[in-house]
Backbone bond lengths (Angstrom), bond angles and torsions (degrees), N, CA, C in turn:
res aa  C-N    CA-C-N  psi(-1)  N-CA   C-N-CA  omega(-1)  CA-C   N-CA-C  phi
1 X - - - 1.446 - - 1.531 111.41 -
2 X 1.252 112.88 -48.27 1.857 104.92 178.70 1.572 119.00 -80.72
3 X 1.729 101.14 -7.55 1.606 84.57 157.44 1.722 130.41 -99.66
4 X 1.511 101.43 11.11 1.356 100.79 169.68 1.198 116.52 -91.38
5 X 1.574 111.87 140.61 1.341 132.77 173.31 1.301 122.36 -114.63
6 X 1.739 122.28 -174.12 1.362 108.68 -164.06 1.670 100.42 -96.67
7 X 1.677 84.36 150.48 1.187 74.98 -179.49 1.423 106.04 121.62
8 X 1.339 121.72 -77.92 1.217 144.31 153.85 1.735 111.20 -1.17
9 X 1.237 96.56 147.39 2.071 104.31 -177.77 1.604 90.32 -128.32
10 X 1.623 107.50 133.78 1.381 109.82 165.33 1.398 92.11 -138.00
11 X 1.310 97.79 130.10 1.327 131.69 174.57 1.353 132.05 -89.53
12 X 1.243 135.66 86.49 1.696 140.26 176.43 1.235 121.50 -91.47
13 X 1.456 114.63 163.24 1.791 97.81 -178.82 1.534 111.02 -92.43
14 X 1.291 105.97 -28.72 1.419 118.38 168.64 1.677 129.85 -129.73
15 X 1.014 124.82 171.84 1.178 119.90 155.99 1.697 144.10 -46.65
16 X 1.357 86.86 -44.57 1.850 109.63 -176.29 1.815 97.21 -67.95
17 X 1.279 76.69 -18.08 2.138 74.28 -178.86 1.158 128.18 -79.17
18 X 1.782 115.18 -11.55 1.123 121.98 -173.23 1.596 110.85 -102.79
19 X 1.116 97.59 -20.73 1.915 101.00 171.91 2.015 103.93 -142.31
20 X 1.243 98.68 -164.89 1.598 99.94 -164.46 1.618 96.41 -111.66
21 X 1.895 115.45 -40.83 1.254 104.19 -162.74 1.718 100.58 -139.47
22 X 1.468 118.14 176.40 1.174 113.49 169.70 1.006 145.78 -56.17
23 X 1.664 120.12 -34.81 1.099 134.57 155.22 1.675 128.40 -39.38
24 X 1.091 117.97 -32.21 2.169 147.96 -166.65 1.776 81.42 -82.81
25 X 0.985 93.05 -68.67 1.692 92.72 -148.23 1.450 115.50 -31.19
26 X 1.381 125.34 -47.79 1.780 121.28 -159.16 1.557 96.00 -79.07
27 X 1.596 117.80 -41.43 1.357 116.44 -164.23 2.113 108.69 -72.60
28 X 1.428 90.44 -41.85 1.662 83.17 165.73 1.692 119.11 -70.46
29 X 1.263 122.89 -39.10 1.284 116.13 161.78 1.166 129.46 -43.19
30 X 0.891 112.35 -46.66 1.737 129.20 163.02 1.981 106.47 -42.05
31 X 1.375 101.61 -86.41 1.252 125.56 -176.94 1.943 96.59 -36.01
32 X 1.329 118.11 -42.89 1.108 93.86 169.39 1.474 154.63 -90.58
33 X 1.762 86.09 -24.72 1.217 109.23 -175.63 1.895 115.54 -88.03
34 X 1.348 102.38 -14.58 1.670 92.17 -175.36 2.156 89.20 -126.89
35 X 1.019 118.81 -34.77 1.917 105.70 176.93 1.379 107.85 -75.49
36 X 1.614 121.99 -45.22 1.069 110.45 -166.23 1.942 113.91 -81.33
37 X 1.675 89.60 -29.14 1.721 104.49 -177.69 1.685 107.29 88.53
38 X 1.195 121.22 21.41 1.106 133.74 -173.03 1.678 117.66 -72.72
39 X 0.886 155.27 150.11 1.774 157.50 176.99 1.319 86.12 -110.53
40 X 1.667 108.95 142.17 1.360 118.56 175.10 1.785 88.87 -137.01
41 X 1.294 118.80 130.91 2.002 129.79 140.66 1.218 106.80 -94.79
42 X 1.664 100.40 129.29 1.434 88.41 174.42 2.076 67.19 -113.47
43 X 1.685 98.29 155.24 1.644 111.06 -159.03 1.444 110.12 -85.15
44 X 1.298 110.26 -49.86 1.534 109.86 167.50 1.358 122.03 -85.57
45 X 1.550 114.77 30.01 1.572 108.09 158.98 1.648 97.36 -141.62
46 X 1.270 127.98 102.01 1.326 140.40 -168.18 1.788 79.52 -60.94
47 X 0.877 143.42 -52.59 1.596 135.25 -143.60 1.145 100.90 -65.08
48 X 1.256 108.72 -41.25 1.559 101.00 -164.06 1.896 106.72 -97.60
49 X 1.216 112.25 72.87 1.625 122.66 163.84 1.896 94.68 -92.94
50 X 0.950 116.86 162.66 1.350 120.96 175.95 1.736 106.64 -122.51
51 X 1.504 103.78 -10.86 1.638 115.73 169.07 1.280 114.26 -56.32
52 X 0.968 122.67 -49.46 1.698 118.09 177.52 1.600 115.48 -134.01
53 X 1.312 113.51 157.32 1.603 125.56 -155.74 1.281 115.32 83.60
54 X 1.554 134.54 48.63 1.265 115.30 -168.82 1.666 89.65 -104.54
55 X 1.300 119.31 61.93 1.541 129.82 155.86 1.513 114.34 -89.70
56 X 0.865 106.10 164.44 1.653 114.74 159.62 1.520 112.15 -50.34
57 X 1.345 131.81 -54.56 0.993 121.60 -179.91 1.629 132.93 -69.68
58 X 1.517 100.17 -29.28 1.178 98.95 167.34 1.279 122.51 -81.83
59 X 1.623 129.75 -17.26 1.346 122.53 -174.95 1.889 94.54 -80.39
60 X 1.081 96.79 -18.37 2.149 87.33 -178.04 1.313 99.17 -78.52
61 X 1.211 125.72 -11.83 1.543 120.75 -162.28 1.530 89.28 -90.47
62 X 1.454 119.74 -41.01 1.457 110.40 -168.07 0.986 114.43 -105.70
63 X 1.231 133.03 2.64 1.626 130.77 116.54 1.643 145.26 -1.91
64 X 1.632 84.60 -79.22 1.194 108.19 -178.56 1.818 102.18 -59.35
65 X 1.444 109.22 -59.16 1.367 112.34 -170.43 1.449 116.52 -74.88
66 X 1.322 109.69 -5.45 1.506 114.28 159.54 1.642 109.27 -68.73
67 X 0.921 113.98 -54.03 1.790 127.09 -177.87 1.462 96.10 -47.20
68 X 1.276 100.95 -62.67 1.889 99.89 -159.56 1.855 99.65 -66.23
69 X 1.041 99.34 -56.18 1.911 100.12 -177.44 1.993 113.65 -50.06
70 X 1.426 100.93 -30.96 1.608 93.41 -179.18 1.362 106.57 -95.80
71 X 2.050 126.16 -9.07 0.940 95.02 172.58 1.642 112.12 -94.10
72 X 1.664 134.02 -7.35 1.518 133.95 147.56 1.601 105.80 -37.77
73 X 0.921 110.49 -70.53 1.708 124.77 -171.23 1.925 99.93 -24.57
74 X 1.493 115.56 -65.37 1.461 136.11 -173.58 1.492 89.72 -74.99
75 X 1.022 140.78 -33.61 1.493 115.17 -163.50 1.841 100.28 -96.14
76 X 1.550 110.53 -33.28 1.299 100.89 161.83 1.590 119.78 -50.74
77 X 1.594 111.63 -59.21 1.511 84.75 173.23 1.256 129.02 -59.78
78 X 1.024 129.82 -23.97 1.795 123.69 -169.70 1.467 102.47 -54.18
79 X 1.474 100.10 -33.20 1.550 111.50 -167.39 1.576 108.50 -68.39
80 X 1.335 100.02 -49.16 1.998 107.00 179.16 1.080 95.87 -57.22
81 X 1.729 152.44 -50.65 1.176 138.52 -139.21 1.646 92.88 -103.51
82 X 1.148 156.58 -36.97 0.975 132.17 121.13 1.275 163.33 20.10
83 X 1.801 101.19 -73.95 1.621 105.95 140.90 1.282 130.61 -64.10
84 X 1.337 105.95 -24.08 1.814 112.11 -156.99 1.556 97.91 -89.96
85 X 1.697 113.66 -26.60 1.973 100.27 151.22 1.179 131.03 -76.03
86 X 1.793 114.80 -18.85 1.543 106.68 164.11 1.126 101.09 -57.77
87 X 1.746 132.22 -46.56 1.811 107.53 -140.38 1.874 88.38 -82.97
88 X 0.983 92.94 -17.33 2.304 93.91 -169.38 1.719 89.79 -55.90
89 X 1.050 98.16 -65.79 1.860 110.10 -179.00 1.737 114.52 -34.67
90 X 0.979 91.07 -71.61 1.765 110.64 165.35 1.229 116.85 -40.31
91 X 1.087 135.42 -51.82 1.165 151.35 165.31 1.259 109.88 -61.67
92 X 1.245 136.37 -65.64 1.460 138.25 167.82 1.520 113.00 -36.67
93 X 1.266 110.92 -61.24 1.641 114.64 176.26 1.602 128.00 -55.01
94 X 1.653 100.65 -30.70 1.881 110.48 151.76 1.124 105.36 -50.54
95 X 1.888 136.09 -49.40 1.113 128.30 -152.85 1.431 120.65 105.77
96 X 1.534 109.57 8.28 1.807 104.45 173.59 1.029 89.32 -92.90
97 X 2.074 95.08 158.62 0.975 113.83 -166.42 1.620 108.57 -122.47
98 X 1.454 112.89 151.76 1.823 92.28 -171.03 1.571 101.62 -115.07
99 X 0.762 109.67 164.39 1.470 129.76 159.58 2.027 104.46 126.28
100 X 1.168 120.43 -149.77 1.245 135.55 172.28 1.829 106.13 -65.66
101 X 1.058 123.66 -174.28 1.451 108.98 -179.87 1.668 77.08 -125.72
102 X 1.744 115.61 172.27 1.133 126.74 -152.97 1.426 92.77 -97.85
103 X 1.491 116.49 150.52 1.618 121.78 173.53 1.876 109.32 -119.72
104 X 1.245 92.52 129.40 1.262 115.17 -171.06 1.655 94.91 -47.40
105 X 1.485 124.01 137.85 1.570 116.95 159.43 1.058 134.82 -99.70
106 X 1.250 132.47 132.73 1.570 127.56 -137.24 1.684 96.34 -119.32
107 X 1.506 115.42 111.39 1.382 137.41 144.59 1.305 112.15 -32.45
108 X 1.362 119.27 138.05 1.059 119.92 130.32 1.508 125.46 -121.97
């Protein structure tokens, strides 16, 4: 972030990559795209280049699909972290055990 300048293109593959949750997304978008003057691609959503369409219509267009894509993005994870305590649980209740396995301590 403090080495981008204006002007500047930063390139992501997605959205979820540029912040963690739904809430981040509009206010860092912001912060970059209109204080800093920054161009953002995010790669797998052609819509959202900030290089061209800087009309009214296109910034509502990439708006809107900013909103909807970062709020999938956060609700997909809720969902991974979710499963990934069923299977911990599940797993626990088989009886595996996690971490390192224990090392015998040696007397002398």
């Amino acid at each position: 972030m403090k080495k981008l300048r204006k002007g500047d293109v930063l390139y992501i593959l997605s959205v979820d990559r540029l912040v963690r949750n739904y809430r981040e997304i509009l206010p860092q978008w912001y912060l970059l795209t209109k204080k800093k003057e920054v161009y953002i691609v995010v790669l797998d959503m052609p819509l959202l280049d900030t290089r061209r369409g800087g009309d009214l219509m296109g910034t509502f267009i990439a708006d809107i699909v900013l909103q909807i894509l970062s709020f999938v993005a956060q609700n997909e994870r809720e969902n991974i972290r979710c499963r990934q305590a069923q299977g911990i649980a599940a797993a626990k209740a088989r009886g595996v055990r996690f971490g390192r396995p224990e090392k015998p301590v040696l007397t002398y």
